[in-house]
C-alpha angles and dihedrals in degrees: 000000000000108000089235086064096058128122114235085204089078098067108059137102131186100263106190115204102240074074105067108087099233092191135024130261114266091241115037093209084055099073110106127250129218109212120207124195136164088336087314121128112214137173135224144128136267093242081058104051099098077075096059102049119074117252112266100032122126130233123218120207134187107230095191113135112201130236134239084248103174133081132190124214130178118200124213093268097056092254117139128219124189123215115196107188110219120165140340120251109265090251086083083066092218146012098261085053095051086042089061096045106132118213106341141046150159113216124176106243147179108232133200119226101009089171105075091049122081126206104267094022112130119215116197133207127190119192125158113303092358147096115197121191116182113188118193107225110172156334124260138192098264102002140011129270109232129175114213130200141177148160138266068062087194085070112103126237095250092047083057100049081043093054094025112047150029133261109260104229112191115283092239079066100087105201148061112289102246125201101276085053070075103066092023107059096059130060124249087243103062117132118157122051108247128088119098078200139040131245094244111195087064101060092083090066116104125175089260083066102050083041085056093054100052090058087054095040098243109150124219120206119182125228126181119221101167092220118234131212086244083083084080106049126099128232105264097185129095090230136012096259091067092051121095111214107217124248118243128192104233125187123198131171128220091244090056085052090056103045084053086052095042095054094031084056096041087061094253140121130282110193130183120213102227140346095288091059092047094055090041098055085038092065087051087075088041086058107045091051083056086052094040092050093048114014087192105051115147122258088247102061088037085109140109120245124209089249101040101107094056102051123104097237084069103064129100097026106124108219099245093057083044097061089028081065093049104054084046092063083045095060085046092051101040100237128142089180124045117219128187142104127274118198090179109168104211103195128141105301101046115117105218117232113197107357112082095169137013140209099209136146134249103279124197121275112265098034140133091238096048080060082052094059097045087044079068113041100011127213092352082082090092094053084056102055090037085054094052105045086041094063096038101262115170116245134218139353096000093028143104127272147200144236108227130191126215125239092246087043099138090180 
């Protein structure tokens, strides 16, 4: 079966609310971890991972910090209006560009209560040391272009978003964000302003892990996928071929590249933590066949397409020639980071590239990371899901998570 031709029907599971876990743990490295090998289903905690994971693999986190992307206005007439800041227009050429951005700038948004708010109407916002305009430009196709100002206009975009709005915790998540929401939902790890959620799997990890892993050899290497809200929606479509996979800025250094190439080469693991970081070093592959096939492709349709993995121009390349391409069209570039957007769709019947195993949470039935799970184990998706709900584990964003290894998984 073509994975255009999938049901989204068939991956689904009955998910009751007592188990979304509405807050995080006390302690990140506490949550518990599911571990699946070779069709076992084994337990353990987060603190204890180092132990799971073979010497010499390398570990690939998401370093993405999310933004306080909404922002509450009240009309005159009492009225609010939500905007939830969700990506720049492609002319920034990037997330850390937009990010930048000093007085002025036009994002695309969802916006509540969008009726009550006309084209070319200004909404205003005054906070303490701050003046906030919002214009409403135009309607897309699936948000709303809005330019936003403000003064002190020297102030950057992300330093506003940072003064001026409210973390956007997922919707399954029924409350007010509160002040810890502020340190917990990001990873210890975030670095670059961009995400309007965060890559979950990595918020268990705490500094006593990483320094587990070093006694054990186990490498780290750091991506960026600036996450979208489009990680949260279903699959509305019947089948795969009617739904539209989301676009995601992704940054990646050379460094990061080579390190991929060097244990890859060396016979041992490379393993993303979550399902941001596997797209992200999946692309990678997508990339360097486009690089392989035309060493001289321009920057601009360097990218990689929901369908790209399935069609037939992709097959035969062997990974290493694939990233060895890749770093190639980097040299010729100048570039010592690679940034672009990836909308890979990871469903069954994909054959993964780089990722032979993944550290993820526990995602929402009918979703496309729940595909990207089964793309990986298979049917045995459904035994582990069973598994967790059966024995009380907690689900999504503040949950717990679990280590799964692929089919093909010789370690």
């Amino acid at each position: 079966m073509h994975p255009k031709d999938i049901s989204i029907a068939d991956y689904t599971y009955e998910l009751p609310a007592e188990a979304i876990a509405n807050y995080p743990l006390t302690e990140r490295d506490a949550s518990r971890l599911l571990v699946y090998r070779g069709g076992v289903i084994g337990e353990t905690v987060y603190r204890d991972i180092a132990g799971q994971l073979p010497e010499g693999a390398l570990l690939v986190f998401n370093n993405t910090r999310v933004v306080e992307a909404r922002i509450l206005f009240q009309k005159a007439t009492g009225a609010s209006i939500e905007i939830f800041c969700l990506e720049p227009p492609v002319e920034y050429r990037g997330m850390a560009a937009a990010m930048a951005q000093t007085g002025r700038v036009r994002w695309k948004c969802l916006i509540g209560g969008a009726s009550k708010w006309k084209p070319g109407q200004v909404l205003t916002k005054a906070m303490e040391g701050i003046d906030l305009e919002a214009r409403y430009i135009e309607k897309l196709t699936d948000s709303f272009l809005v330019e936003l100002s403000w003064h002190p206009a020297e102030l950057s975009f992300a330093e506003l978003l940072h003064r001026a709005g409210l973390i956007p915790l997922p919707p399954y998540i029924h409350r007010a964000p509160d002040a810890a929401d502020s340190e917990r939902y990001q990873t210890v790890y975030a670095r670059h302003d961009g995400s309007v959620a965060a890559p979950t799997a990595g918020l268990h990890f705490t500094e006593a892990i990483f320094e587990s892993l070093e006694a054990r050899h186990i490498g780290r290497a750091f991506v960026t996928l600036h996450v979208g809200a489009g990680t949260f929606l279903p699959v509305k479509a019947s089948t795969m071929e009617q739904h539209m996979m989301h676009t995601e800025f992704i940054a990646v250094t050379r460094e990061t590249i080579h390190e991929v190439l060097e244990v890859l080469t060396g016979g041992h693991p490379v393993i993303p933590v979550g399902t941001t970081s596997a797209r992200t070093i999946e692309s990678l592959y997508w990339l360097g066949v486009k690089a392989t096939r035309d060493p001289g492709i321009d920057p601009a349709e360097l990218v990689v397409r929901q369908w790209d993995a399935y069609e037939d121009w992709a097959n035969g390349v062997e990974t290493e020639v694939a990233l060895n391409a890749l770093l190639g069209w980097m040299d010729r570039q100048g570039l010592e980071q690679l940034i672009t957007t990836t909308q890979l769709l990871i469903t069954p019947g994909y054959r993964w590239k780089i990722a032979k195993a993944l550290i993820t949470n526990f995602h929402q039935p009918e979703s496309t990371l729940l595909l990207l799970v089964a793309s990986l184990i298979g049917e045995d998706w459904k035994k582990v899901y069973d598994y967790a709900l059966e024995h009380g584990f907690r689900f999504l964003s503040y949950g717990d998570g679990c280590l799964l290894f692929g089919a093909d998984a010789s370690f």
